[in-house]
Every structure is written in structure tokens, then in C-alpha cells.
N, C-alpha and C positions, 0 to 999 in steps of 0.2 A: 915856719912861724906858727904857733902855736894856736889854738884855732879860742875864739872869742863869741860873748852870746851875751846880749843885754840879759840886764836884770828883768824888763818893762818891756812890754812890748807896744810897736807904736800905737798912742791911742790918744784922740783927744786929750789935753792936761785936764777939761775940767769933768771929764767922763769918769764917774763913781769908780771908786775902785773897793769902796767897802757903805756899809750902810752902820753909822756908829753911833749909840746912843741917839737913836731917831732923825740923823741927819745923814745927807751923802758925803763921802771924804772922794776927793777929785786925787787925779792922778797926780800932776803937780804937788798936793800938800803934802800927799805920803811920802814922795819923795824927802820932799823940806822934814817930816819927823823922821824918815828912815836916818836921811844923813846928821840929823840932832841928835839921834840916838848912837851912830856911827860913831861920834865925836868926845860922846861920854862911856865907851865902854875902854875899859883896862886891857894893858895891852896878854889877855890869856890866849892861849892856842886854842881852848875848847870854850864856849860857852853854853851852859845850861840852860835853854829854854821851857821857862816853865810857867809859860804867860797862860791864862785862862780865856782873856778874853783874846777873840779870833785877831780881831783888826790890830791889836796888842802882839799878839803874835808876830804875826804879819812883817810888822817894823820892825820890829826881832829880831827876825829869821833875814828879812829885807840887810838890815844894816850888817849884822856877822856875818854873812856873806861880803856886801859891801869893804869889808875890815880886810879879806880873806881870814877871816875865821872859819872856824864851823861848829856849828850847832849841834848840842846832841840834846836828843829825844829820847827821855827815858821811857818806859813802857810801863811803867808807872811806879807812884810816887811813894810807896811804901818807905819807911825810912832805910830796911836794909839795901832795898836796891839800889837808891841814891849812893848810902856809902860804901859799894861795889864800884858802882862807880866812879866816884871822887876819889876812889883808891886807882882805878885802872886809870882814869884820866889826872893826875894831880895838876897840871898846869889849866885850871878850870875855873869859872867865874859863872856863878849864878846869877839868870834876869825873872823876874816874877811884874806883874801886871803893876804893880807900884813902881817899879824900878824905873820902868819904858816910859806910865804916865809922868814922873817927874821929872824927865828929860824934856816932855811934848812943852817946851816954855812958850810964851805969847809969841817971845821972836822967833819960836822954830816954826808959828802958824801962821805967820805974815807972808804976804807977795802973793804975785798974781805970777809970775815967766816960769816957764816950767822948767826946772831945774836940771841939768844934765842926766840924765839915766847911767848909772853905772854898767861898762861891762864887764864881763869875768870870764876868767878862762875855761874851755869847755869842762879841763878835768882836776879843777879843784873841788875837793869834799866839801860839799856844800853843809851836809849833815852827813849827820852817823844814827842812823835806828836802830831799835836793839830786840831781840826776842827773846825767850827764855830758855840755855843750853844747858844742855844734856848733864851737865854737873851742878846746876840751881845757878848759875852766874852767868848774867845775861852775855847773847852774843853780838856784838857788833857788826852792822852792813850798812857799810861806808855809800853816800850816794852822790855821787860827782854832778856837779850843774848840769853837766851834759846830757846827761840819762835822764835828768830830773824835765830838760825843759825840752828834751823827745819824747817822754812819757806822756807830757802833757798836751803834746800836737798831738799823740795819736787819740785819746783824748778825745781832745777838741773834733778833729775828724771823723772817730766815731761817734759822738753824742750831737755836735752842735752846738756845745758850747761857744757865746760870741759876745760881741758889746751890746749891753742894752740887760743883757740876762744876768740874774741875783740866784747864790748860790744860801740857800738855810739850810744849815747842815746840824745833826744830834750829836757827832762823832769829834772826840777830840783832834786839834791839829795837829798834835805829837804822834798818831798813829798813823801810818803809813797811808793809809785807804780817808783818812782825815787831809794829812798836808796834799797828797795829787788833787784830791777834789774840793781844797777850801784854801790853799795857798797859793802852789803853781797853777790851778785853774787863771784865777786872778792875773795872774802874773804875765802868764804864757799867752790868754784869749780876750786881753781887755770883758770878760766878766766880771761882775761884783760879788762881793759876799755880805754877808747879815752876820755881823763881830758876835752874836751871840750863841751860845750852846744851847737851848731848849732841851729840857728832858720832859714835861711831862705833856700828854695832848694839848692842854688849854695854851698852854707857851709856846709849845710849835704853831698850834693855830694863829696866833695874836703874831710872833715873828713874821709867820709866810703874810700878812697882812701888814705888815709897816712897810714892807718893801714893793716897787713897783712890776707888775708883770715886766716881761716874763719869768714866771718862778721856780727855780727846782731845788724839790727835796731831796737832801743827800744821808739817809738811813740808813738805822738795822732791820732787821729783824722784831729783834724784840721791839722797838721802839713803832714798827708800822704795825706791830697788832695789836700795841696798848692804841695808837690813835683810830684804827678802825673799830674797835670795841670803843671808844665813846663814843662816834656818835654823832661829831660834831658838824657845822655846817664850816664846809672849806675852801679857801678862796683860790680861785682859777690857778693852775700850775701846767709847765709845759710838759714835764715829764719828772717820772721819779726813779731814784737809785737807790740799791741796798747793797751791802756787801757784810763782809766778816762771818756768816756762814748759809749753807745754803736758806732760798725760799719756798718753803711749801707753794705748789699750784695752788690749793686751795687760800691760801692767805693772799698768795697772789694776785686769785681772781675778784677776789673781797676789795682787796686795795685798789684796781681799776675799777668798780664800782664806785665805792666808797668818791675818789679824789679825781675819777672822768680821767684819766691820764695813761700812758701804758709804764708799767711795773719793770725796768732792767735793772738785770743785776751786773757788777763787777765781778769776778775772778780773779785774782792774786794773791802776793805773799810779801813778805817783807823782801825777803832778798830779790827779787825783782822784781816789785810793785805788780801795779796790774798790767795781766795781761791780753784779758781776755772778756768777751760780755754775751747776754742775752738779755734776749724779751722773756719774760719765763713760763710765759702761758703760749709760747711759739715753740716751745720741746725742748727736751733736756739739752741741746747740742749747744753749748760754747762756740765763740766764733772768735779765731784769736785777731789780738790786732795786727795790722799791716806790717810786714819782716819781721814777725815771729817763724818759729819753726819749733816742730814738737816732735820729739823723735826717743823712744826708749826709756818714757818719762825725765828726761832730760831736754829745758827749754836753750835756744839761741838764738841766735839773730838783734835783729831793730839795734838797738843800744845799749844792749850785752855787751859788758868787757868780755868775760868768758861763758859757757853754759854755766845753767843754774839746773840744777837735779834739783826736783819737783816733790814733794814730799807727798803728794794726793796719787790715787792710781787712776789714770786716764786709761781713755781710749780713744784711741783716731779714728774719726770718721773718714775725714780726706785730709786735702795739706792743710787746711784752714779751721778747720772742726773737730771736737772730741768730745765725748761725753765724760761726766764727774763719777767717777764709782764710790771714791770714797779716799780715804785718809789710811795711807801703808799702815800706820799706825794704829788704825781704827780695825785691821784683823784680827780676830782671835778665831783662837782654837781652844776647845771646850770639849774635852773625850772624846779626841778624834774627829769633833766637829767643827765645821767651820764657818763665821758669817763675820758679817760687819756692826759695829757701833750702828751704825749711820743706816742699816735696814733694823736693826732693833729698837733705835730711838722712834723711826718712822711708824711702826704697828705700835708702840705704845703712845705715842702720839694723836696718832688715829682714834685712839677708845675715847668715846663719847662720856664730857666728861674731865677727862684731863685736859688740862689748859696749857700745861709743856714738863716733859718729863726726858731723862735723859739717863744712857746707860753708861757703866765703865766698868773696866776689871781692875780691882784694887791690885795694888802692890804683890807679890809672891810671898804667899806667908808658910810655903815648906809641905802644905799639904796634896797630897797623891792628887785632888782633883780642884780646879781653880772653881771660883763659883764669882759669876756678874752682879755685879750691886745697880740698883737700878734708884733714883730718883724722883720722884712726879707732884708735882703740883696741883691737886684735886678737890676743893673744899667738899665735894658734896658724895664724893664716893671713900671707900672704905678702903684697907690695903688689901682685903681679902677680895672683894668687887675687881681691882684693879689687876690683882695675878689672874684669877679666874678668866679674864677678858683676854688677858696674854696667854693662858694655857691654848685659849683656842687659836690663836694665832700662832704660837712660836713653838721648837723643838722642847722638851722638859729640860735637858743641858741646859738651855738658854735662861731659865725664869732667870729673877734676880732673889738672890739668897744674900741680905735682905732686900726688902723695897722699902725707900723710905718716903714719908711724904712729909711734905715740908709748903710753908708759905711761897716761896718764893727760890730758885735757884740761884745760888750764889757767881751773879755773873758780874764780870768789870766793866769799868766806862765806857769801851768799847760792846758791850755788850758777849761778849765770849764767856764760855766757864771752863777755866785752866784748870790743868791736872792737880792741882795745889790745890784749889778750892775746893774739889770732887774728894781729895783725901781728907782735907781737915774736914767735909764732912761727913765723910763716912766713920771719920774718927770719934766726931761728935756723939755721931749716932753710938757708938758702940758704949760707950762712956756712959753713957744714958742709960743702955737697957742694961748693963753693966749694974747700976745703979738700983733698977726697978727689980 
């Protein structure tokens, strides 16, 4: 017989399951709008979630599951990638935060008896997320309930996540490292969440403050060194996470300062969510989660249908531990020479001064020797100041032929800067001095 898994897991009916528009939503009523919304969607095999607000989401994601549908998560909402999509899925039905609210009718917020919990089968596709393949047309990784709501115990097991605990999170729900830690958290640990996105300090501060201890922020990068850089006074939190690319120690140590709390980070990917976490001021070492296994950069075990070949190059400490080297893709070789992105990003980083700067090798343009294009964000230093800082640090092969400085890096909602964004600007640039 075929193995089953609530949607909900048991928890008080009137115990928050989200914090929406300044008030708590009880388990019970999400239920009553999951199944309103259940009841108004069309009968497509895919639906498109493209709800903004979380607890919107939420009922979503809650009800096309409910349907056996499945949800897909585009990786964002550019108009081409959409109609890749709409082309690869045709039997597909769009939901947007208007759709969901005009189903939530007065009779789908009435009653007090907590409504049946749906179950579902462990290996129906629950969702489908998507990343960007090797031919510009996103790749689909299908993710069955099952995986989704093991993912979320191991989870729960490592962090602590439980009832009582409110999850404010920066990251959208459509990204991987967004839905384990603001969807299926909820779902799988009777915690709550805070239906809002927050981007800028003052709006995460005010967020983490409508909601009741205990609080955890669910972060980037970029987004905990804009709120450490203002400044602000912030209200008690139990602990905090970042993920989508690594965190500097030093920013790290700033941020348990800054918010009195200790700094972990997640590890994962789309194709197998996360997998793995630290404290990051406790050393480089990742600690994977419980029936994992890491072998020849190729991961298994937990709730692996098959191995997933890892696209980062590790290193094994012992069975449970590895350190991050860097990204296969992040090698180059530069006349004969060899280093990584990700130690070149790091000493330009480093120089006093730059606020975040970042390398890549453009495209192969035919000539005998490749040259690194470099990036950096510096209002008060010059490009001349900033190579000069790098000669002392890095091989002459390495400088960046050019360096460009710029306001701001061109990063997405999730906070990442894809190789699209790094070309259109390096294209930019060229265009420009093209010009002058």
C-alpha cells in the first residue's frame, strides 16, 4: 500500500500557522482557505505559483498539493522564462496573490472545528523547481512530498525548529532554500511564519517585531550586511540563517554582535535541497544532515530517490563533515595557472574599501590568452587604487583586464549574481568605453 503523509502536522487548531497582516492565522482556518482555494482551482495538471505574499503562498502551494496537482516554481519571473515554461508545461494554470485572496470568502473564514488535514501520497510531485540549463532553458527537479517533508524533519532536528517559533524570512518562497524554510518548516514543525518579504533593514527590523518571540531570521548574505551596516536597535531573536552563498567570518562575527544570536548557515542545491549546516564562526567544516552520505562528490542517502552529483568541490573530513572549496565551475586556468573564483573574489574583497566585488571569466572570445573581468563596488576608491591592492595580493595572470566599478552588483531576489547578469555586464561596460 502505498506509503501516506499529512499535509499538517498535529498541532493545536488554534496554534498560528502564519502571522498575516498583523494578526495570527490558526491552524484550523488555513486549513478552511487551503480547501476554498482547493475548490476554485481549474482542473490543470501544473499550477503556477506566483503568489508574493508568504501566507498567500502558503494556501497555494497547501491546496495544489491538496488537488494532486503540482506547483511549479519558476526561478524567476522574467517574461522569457515564464514563456519556456508555459511552453514545456502547456496543461498550466496561473495563481498570483489576487487569485488566492479572492477565493479567501467570509464562508471560507468561518468555524471554529478544525477541519480534516489532508493526506498525500509520499511520491507525488508535489512541486517542480527549476534552475538555469546548460542551453539558457530552465531545468526542471521535480520534488515528491516525501523528500519534501524528510527534508523538513531533518530540519527541524538540526535547528529546533518547533511550535511557538515565528520564521521572518528576506527570501522568496519560490526558491528552494525560501519554500524548506518558510513553507515546509510550517507545515512539517507546527512553527509560524511572518507572510511578509522584508527587503530593506528598517522592514525586517519592524517584521521581527510584530511577531512574538521566539524569532528567527531566515537570510542572505547580502541582506545581513545591509542590516548590520544600519545600525539599528533589534528585537531579541533565537537564532539566525543564511544561505545561497557562502558567509564571510568576518561579516559573520559582526552579525552575532550586531543581533546577540549565533550566525548558521545552510548548504544545498536545488536538486537536493539542503543538505547540510554550520555555525560559521565554529570553522569551515559543514556537517551533513542525519543519512546523508558524501562520497566522490556525489551525495546519497536520507530521501534521495537516486545520488545527486554535487556541482561544488568538497572535501571529506570524516563520514559526516567536509569542507566547501569551491564551485567545479569556479576553476580556471589562466597560462597555465590555476586558482578559483571564490579565492579571487575573497582578496578582493578583503581590500579596505571595497564594499563587494566579484570575479568571472567572460565567454571565449578566440584569443591565445583568456583575461578575468573583475567587478567591485567602491565609492571612495579609484580603479587604479583597487588593481594596485590586488597586484599585491594575487598572481599578474589573475588581475582583472578590465575592472569595472559599478554602484551596486547586479544580483536577483534571491540575492545571487548569475552568469547572465556578469555578461550583460560586462557587455555593458564594453559598449560604454566603446563609446568614450
Amino acid at each position: 500500500m502505498p506509503v501516506k503523509l499529512p499535509l499538517l502536522s498535529a498541532t493545536a487548531p488554534d496554534a498560528p500557522i502564519a502571522w498575516w497582516r498583523n494578526r495570527p492565522i490558526g491552524r484550523a482556518a488555513f486549513l478552511r482557505h487551503a480547501g476554498a482555494v482547493a475548490s476554485r482551482l481549474p482542473p490543470a495538471r501544473f499550477i503556477f505559483n506566483l503568489c508574493e505574499d508568504r501566507y498567500l503562498f502558503l494556501v497555494a502551494f497547501a491546496a495544489v498539493g491538496a488537488n494532486g496537482q503540482t506547483s511549479l516554481l519558476p526561478s524567476s519571473r522574467a517574461h522569457l522564462h515564464l514563456r519556456d515554461l508555459t511552453e514545456d508545461y502547456p496543461d498550466n494554470y496561473s495563481l498570483t496573490d489576487g487569485d488566492v485572496e479572492s477565493w479567501l470568502t467570509p464562508e471560507a473564514m468561518d468555524g471554529d472545528a478544525m477541519p480534516a488535514v489532508p493526506v498525500l501520497p509520499a511520491d507525488q510531485v508535489m512541486a517542480i523547481a527549476f534552475t538555469s540549463g546548460s542551453t539558457g532553458r530552465a531545468k526542471p527537479h521535480p520534488k515528491r512530498w516525501g523528500e519534501l517533508v524528510s527534508g523538513a524533519c531533518q530540519a527541524r532536528q538540526r535547528f529546533g525548529f518547533e511550535p511557538g517559533m515565528t520564521v521572518v524570512a528576506t527570501v522568496p518562497a519560490q526558491h528552494m532554500y525560501g519554500l524548506e524554510t518558510t513553507i515546509m518548516t510550517p507545515l512539517a514543525s507546527g512553527a509560524s511564519i511572518h507572510a511578509g518579504r522584508p527587503f530593506f533593514p528598517e522592514d525586517v527590523r519592524a517584521a521581527l517585531e510584530s511577531v512574538p518571540p521566539p524569532r528567527v531570521l531566515v537570510t542572505t548574505p547580502v541582506h545581513l550586511h545591509a542590516c548590520v551596516q544600519a545600525e539599528l536597535r533589534w528585537p531579541a531573536m533565537a537564532f539566525l540563517i543564511s544561505a545561497t552563498a557562502p558567509l564571510a567570518t568576518t561579516l559573520a562575527g559582526r552579525a552575532e554582535t550586531t543581533f546577540s544570536v549565533p550566525v548558521l548557515e545552510i548548504y544545498g542545491c536545488t536538486e537536493a535541497g539542503s543538505i547540510a549546516s554550520r555555525r560559521t564562526l565554529d570553522g569551515e567544516r559543514w556537517r551533513l544532515y542525519d543519512g546523508f552520505s558524501l562520497r566522490d562528490g556525489v551525495l546519497s542517502g536520507a530521501h534521495l530517490p537516486e545520488p545527486v552529483p554535487l556541482s561544488d568541490e568538497l572535501e571529506p573530513c570524516d563520514k559526516a563533515e567536509f569542507r566547501l572549496l569551491g564551485r567545479i565551475e569556479d576553476l580556471v586556468n589562466i597560462a597555465g595557472k590555476r586558482t578559483s573564483l571564490g579565492y579571487l573574489n575573497h582578496h578582493l574583497n578583503q581590500i579596505a574599501g571595497v564594499i563587494e566585488g566579484m570575479f568571472w571569466l567572460p565567454d571565449d572570445t578566440g584569443s591565445e590568452v583568456q583575461r578575468l573581468v573583475a567587478a567591485a563596488v567602491a565609492p571612495d576608491l579609484s580603479e587604479r587604487q583597487i588593481l594596485v591592492a590586488l597586484a599585491e595580493r594575487l598572481d599578474p595572470v589573475f588581475l582583472p583586464r578590465p575592472l569595472l566599478k559599478v554602484d551596486r552588483l547586479p544580483r536577483n531576489e534571491t540575492g545571487k549574481v548569475t552568469r547572465d547578469a556578469l555578461r550583460a555586464l560586462g557587455s555593458a561596460a564594453t559598449v560604454r568605453r566603446g563609446r568614450s
